[in-house]
C-alpha positions as MATLAB code, in Angstrom:
seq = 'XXXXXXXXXXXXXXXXXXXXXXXXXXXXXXXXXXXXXXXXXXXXXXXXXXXXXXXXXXXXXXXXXXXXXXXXXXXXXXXXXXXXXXX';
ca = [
      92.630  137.360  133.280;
      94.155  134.393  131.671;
      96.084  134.563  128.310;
      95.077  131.813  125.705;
      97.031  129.808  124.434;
      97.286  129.435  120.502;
      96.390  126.354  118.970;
      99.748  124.192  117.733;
      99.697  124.435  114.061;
     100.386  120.777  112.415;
     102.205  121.396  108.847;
     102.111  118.361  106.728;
     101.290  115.066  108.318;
      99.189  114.843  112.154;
     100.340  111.828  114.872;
      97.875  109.952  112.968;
      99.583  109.322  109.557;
     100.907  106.109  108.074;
     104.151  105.444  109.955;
     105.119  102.334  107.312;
     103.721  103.729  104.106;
     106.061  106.899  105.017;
     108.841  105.133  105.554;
     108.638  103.364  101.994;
     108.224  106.492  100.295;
     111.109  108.184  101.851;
     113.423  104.685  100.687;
     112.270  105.138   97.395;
     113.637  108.195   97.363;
     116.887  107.753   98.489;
     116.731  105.314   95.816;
     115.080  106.945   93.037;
     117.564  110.261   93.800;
     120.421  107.722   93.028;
     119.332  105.703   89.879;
     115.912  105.938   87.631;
     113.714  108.382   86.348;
     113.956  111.192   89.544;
     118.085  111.587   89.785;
     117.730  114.850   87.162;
     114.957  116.334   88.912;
     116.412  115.519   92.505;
     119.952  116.621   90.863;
     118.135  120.194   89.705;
     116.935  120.494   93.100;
     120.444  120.451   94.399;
     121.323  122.532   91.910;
     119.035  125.642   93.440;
     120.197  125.388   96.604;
     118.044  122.962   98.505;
     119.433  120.687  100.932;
     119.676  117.121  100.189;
     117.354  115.935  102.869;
     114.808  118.425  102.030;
     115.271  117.322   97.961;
     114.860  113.856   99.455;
     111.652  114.916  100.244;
     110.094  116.345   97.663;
     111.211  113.897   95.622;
     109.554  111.365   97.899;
     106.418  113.458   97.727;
     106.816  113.408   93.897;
     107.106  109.910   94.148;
     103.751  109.186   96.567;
     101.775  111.644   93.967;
     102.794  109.987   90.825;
     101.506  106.646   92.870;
      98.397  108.277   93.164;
      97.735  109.197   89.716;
      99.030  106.432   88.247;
      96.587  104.176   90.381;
      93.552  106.532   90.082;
      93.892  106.705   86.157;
      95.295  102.731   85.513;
      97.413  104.175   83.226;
     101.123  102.721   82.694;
     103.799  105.006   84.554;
     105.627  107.467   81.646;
     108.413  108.588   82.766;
     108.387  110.959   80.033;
     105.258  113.024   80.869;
     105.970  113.073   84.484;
     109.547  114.720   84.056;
     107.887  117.438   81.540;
     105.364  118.370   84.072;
     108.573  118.595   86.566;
     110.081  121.040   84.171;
];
């Protein structure tokens, strides 16, 4: 009797994700951590222990989601409401 093998489980993005779009998220962090409307949120991160690569990233994440809304609603980006519903 042969044992089966369990399925690799993929968390987060599969080989077939966008390699460039990725790459300009993540260097909008690094920048956005630095200067701009994220450095107190990526600075609070710190502040609870995370890493910095891993704030880096959720930051970047914060970043691709605000993109979203912003373009689904055609709204003007407030940096305002986004950092309260950080908070």
């Amino acid at each position: 009797m042969k044992r089966k093998q369990k399925v690799i489980q993929t968390r987060g993005l599969n080989e077939d994700y966008h390699r460039r779009l990725k790459s300009i998220f993540k260097s909008a962090a690094v920048h956005a951590c630095g200067c701009g409307a994220y450095t107190e949120y990526y600075e609070g991160l710190l502040k609870n222990g995370m890493r910095p690569e891993m704030a880096r990233l959720v930051v970047a994440r914060k970043l691709a989601a605000t993109v979203l809304a912003v373009w689904k609603s055609g709204e003007a980006f407030d940096e305002q409401r986004i950092m309260s519903q950080a908070a």
